[in-house]
C-alpha distance (Angstrom), angle and dihedral (degrees) to the residues before:
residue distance angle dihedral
X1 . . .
X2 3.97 . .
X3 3.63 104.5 .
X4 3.94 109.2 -149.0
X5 3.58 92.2 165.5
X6 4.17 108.8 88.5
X7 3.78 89.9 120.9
X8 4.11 85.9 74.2
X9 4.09 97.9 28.9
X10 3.55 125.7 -7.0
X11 3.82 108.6 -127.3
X12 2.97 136.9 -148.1
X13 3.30 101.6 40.8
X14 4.33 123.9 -145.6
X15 3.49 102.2 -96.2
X16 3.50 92.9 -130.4
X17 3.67 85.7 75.0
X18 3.84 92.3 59.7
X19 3.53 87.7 47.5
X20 3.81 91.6 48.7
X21 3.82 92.8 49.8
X22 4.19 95.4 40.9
X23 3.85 85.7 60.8
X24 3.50 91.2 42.7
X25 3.37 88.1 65.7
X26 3.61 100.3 36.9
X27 3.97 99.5 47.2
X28 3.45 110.1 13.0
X29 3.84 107.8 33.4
X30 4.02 91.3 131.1
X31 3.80 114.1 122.8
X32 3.90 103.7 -103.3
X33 4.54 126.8 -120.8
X34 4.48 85.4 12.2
X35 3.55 103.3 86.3
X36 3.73 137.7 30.6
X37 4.12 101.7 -143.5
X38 3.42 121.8 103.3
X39 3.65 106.0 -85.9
X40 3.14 98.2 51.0
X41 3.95 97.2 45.2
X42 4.23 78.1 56.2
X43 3.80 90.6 55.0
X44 3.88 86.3 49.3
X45 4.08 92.7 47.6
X46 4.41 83.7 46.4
X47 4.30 91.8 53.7
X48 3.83 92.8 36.5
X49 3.47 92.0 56.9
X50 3.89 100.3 48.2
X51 3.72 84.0 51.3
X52 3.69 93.3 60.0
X53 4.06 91.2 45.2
X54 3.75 90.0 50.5
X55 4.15 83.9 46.9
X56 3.78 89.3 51.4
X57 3.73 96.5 44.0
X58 4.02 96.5 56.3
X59 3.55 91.8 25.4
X60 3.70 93.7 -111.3
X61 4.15 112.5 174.9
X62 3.42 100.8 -160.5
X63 4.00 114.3 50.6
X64 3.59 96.2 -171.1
X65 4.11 83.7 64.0
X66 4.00 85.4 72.5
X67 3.60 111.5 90.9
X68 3.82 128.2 -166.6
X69 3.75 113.7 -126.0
X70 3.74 137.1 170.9
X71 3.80 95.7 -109.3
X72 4.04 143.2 -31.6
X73 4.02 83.2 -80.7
X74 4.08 89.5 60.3
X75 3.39 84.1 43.0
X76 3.29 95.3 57.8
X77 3.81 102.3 31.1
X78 3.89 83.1 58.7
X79 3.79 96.1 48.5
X80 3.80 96.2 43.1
X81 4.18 99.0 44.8
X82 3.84 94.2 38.3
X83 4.07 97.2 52.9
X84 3.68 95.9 37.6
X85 4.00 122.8 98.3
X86 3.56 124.8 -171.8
X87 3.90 108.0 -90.2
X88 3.40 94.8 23.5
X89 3.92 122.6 132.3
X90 3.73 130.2 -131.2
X91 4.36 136.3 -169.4
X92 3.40 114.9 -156.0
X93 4.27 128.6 149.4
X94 3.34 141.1 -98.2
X95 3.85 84.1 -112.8
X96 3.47 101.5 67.3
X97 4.19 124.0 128.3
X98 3.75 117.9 -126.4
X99 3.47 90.9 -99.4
X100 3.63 86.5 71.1
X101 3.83 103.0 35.1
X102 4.08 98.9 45.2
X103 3.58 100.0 56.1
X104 3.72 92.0 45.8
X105 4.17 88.0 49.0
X106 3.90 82.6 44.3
X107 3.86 88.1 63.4
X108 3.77 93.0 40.1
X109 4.05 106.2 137.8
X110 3.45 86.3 33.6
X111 4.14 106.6 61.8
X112 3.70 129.0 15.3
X113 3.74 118.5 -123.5
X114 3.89 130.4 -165.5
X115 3.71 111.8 -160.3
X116 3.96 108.1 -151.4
X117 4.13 108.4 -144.4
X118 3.63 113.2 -136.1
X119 3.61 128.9 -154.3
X120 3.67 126.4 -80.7
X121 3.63 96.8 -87.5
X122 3.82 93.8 49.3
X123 3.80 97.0 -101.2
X124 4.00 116.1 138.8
X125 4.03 126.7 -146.7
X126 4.08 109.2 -136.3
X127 3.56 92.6 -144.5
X128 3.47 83.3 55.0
X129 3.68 87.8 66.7
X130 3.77 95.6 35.8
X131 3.63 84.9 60.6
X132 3.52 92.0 56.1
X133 3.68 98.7 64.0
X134 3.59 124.4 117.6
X135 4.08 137.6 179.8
X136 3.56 85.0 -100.4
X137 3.76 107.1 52.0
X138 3.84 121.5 125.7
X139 3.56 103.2 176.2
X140 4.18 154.9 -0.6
X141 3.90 109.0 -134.8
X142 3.84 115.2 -168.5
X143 3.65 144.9 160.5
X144 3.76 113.8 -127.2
X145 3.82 97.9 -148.9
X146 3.78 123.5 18.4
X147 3.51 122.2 -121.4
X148 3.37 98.5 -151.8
X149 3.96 103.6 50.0
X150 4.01 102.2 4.0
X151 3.58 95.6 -115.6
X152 3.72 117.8 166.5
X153 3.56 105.0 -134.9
X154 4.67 117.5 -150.1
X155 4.04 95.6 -91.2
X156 3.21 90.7 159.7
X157 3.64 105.8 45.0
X158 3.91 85.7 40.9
X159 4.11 92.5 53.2
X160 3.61 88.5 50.6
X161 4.07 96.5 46.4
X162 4.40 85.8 37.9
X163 4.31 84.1 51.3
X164 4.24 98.0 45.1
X165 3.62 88.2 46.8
X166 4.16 99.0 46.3
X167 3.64 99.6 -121.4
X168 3.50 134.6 132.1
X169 3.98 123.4 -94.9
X170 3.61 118.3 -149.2
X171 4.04 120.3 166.2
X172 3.55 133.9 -176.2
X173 3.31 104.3 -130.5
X174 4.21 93.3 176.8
X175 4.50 91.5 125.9
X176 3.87 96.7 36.1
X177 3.85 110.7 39.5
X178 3.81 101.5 106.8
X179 3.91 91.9 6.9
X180 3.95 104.0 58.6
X181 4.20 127.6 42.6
X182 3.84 100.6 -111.6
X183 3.74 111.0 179.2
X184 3.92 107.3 -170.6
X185 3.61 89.3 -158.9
X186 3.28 103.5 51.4
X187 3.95 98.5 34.9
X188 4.03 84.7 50.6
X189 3.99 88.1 -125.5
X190 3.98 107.7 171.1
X191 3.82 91.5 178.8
X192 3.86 130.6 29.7
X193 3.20 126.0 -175.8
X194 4.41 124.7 -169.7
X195 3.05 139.4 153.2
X196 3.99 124.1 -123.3
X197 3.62 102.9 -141.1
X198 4.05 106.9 65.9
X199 3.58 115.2 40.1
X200 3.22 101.0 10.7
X201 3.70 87.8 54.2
X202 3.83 90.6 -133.4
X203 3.89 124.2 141.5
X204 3.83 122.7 -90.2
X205 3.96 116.4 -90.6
X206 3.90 86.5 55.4
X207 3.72 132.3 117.9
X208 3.78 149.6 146.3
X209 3.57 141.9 -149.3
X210 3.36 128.2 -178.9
X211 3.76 120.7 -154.4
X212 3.69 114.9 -166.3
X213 3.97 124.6 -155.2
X214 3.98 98.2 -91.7
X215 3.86 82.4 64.3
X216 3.71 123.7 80.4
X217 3.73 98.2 171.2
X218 4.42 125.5 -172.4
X219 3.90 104.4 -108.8
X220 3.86 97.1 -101.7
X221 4.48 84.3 -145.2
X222 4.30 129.3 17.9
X223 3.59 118.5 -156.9
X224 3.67 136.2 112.6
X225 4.06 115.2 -23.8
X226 3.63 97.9 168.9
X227 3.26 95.6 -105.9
X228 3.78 145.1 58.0
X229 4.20 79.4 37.7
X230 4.16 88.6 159.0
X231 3.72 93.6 56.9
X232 3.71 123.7 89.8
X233 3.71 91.4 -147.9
X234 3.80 127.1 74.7
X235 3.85 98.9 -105.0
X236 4.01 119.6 -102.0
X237 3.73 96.0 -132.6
X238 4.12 123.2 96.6
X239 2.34 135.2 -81.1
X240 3.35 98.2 4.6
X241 3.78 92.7 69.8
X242 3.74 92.1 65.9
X243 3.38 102.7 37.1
X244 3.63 113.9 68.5
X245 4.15 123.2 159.1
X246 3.63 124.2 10.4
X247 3.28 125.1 -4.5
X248 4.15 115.2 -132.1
X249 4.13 81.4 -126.1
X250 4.21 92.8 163.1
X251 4.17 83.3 48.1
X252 3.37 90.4 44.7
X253 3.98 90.7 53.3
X254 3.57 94.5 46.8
X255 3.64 88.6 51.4
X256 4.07 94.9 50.4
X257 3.94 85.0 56.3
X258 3.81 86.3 51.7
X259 3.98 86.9 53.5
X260 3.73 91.6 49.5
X261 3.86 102.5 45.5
X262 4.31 85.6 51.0
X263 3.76 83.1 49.6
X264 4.08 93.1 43.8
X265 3.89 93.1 45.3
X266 3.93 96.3 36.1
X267 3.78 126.0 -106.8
X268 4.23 88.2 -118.9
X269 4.15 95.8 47.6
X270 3.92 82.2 56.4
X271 3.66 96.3 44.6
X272 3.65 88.2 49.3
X273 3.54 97.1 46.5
X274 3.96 91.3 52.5
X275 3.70 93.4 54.2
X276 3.94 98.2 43.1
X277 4.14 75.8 58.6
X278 3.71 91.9 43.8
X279 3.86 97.5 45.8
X280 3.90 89.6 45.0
X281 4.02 90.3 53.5
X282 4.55 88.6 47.6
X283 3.58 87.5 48.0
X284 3.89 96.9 47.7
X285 4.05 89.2 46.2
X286 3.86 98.6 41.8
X287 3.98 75.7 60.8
X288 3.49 102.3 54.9
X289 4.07 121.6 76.6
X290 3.64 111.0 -123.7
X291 3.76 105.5 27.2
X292 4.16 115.7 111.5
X293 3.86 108.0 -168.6
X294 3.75 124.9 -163.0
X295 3.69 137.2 -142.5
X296 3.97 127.9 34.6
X297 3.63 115.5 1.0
X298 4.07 120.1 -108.7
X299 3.54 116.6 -70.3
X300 3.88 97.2 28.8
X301 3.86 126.5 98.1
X302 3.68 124.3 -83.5
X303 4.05 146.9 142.5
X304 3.71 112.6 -78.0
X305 3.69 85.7 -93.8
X306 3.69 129.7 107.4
X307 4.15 125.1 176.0
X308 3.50 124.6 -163.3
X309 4.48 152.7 172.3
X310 3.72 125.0 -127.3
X311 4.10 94.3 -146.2
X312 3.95 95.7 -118.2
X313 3.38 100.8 18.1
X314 3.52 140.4 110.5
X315 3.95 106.6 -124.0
X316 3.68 93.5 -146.3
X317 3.98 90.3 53.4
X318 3.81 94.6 50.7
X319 4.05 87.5 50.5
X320 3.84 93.1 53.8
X321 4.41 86.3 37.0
X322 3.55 81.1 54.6
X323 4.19 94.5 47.8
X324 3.54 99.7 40.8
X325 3.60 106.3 31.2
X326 3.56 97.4 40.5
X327 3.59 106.4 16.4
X328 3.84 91.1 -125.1
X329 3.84 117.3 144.1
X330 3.77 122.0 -138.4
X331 3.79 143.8 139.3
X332 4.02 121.7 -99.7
X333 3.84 120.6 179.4
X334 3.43 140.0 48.5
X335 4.20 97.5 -42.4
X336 4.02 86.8 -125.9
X337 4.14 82.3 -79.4
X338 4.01 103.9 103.6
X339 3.99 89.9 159.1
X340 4.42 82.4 61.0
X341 3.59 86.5 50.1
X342 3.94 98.7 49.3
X343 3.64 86.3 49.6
X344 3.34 94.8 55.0
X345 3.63 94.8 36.8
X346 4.00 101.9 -119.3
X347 3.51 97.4 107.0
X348 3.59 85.7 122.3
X349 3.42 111.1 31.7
X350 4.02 91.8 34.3
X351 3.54 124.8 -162.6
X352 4.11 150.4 -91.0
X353 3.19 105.2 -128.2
X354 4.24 126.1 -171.1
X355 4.13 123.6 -162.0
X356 2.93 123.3 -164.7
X357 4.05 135.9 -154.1
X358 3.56 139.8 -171.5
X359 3.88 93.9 -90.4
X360 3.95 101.2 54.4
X361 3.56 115.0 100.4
X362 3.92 136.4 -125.8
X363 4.31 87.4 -127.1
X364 3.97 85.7 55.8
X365 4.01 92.2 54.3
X366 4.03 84.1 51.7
X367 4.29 90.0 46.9
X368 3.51 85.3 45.9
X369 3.42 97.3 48.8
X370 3.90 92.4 48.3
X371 3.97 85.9 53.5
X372 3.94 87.1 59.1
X373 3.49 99.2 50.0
X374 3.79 88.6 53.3
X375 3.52 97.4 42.7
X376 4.35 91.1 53.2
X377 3.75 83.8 67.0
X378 4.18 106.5 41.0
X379 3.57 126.1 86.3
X380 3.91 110.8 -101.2
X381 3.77 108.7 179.5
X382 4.08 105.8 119.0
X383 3.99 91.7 38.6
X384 3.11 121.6 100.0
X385 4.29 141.6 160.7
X386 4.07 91.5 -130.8
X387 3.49 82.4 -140.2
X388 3.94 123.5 100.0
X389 3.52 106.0 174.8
């Protein structure tokens, strides 16, 4: 199997972070902060310590500011219903995942929202959002990378304009967590949300947020914390607040491992791995008659993702071509971000899209690239992905 399909999972995984999980679950399978024996103290040590590599990855002061979630969509869904008051007033793109778009329709009535339209291949002006500003706005909620087309969208320039201006900064940091240098400092990020299982090479069922001190958010869940237990209220104090039930402490081992082998093998060897990968797959389809790719032109910067039309061809068809012909692995649809795709005008037709990770090769770009040229010229009616999302 060639697995073009990172943007959604990031497979395979390091296998230090199946060894990290195995003896998870074989030494350390005690439920972390409830009890005060040994095991459990372990578990404690094992979640403590991811928290301080996440803290040292996005230069994060304050560990106990990372919170463990189930995804970047908890993440989010947290961040984005406990900042929010009614009549407040939100910017966000025409870029943004579902996970960003559905919980702000879900408070619809409640807040206002102005969705700032970005150019055809996904990019967004800043003054466009400066423009946007109003008495009444609370926030600026962004992705940093789009999953749909890979464009890198202003952080900086945005955290700067979101920080003069006294509102809140939340980004969606689902396609560049683990690929892209984010600095929450220095980007003046007061929320950010990721999740732990594609760049960070983590297992699914992880996630972080990080809630900075200009943020006082409404716990999203109460329950136990471990702590506090007498109190009727969930307890002030963070993590705690945030974190109520279970922990996911064997996910949250597997994703520590991730954390260390992008810190072993360098966060700018991967990046430039990624976009020798990426550049190879423009160059192959600027080559090829018939193929219309989307997002930032060849040569400039983007995610490791790259979306694309076969002229003629239904986009769901060539993904399933791709899967059962050729056993390669990729993502046809809309990417659960319809707004992307009516800015870039596939809404309709949707898109192929290919991800890329650190352990894809350059030969399986040219195999795949073979595959394409052979599926542009065979009959597709009858195949389909059997997914339309």
């Amino acid at each position: 199997m060639i697995y073009f399909d990172n943007a959604a999972t990031s497979w395979p995984k390091p296998q230090e972070v199946l060894d990290a999980m195995r003896l998870c679950l074989e030494q350390t399978g005690a439920n972390p902060g409830r009890s005060g024996h040994q095991m459990a103290l372990a578990a404690g040590r094992l979640v403590d310590e991811t928290r301080a590599l996440i803290a040292e990855l996005f230069n994060i002061p304050q560990p106990d500011r990372i919170i463990f979630t189930l995804n970047a969509t908890d993440a989010l869904n947290t961040a984005i219903k406990g900042m929010l008051e009614q009549g407040d007033h939100v910017i966000t793109s025409s870029m943004e995942h579902n996970s960003v778009t559905r919980p702000l329709y879900g408070l619809r009535g409640s807040i206002k929202v102005t969705k700032i339209r970005c150019a055809p291949d996904g990019t967004l002006d800043p003054q466009e959002v400066k423009r946007a500003i109003r008495p009444d706005t609370r926030a600026v909620i962004m992705t940093h990378a789009s999953n749909v087309t890979g464009t890198i969208m202003p952080v900086q320039e945005i955290g700067e304009l979101a920080r003069e201006h006294g509102l809140i900064f939340l980004v969606d940091a689902a396609q560049s967590a683990g690929i892209l240098d984010i600095d929450v400092q220095d980007m003046q990020i007061d929320l950010l949300a990721m999740p732990g299982h594609k760049g960070l090479m983590g297992p699914p069922g992880t996630g972080v947020l990080y809630v900075g001190e200009r943020v006082n958010l409404r716990p999203f869940r109460e329950g136990g914390s471990g702590s506090w237990s007498a109190d009727a209220a969930q307890p002030e104090a963070l993590p705690e607040k945030y974190e109520s039930g279970t922990l996911n402490t064997v996910g949250i081992a597997g994703l520590g491992a991730g954390i260390k082998f992008i810190r072993t093998t360098g966060l700018a060897k991967i990046r430039e791995h990624e976009n020798k990968l990426v550049q190879k797959l423009l160059e192959g389809l600027h080559n090829m008659p018939g193929i219309k790719i989307f997002g930032p032109g060849l040569g400039e910067e983007r995610a490791p993702v790259v979306s694309f039309l076969v002229k003629g061809k239904d986009s769901q068809a060539v993904g399933g071509a791709l899967d059962r012909w050729h056993n390669i692995a990729c993502r046809a649809g809309l990417h659960c971000a319809p707004d992307a795709h009516r800015t870039l005008g596939t809404f309709r037709k949707k898109l192929v899209r290919f991800s890329f990770s650190y352990f894809n090769r350059e030969e399986e770009i040219d195999y795949a690239l073979q595959c394409l040229r052979e599926i542009r010229k065979r009959d597709l009616s009858g195949v389909t992905e059997g997914c339309n999302c």
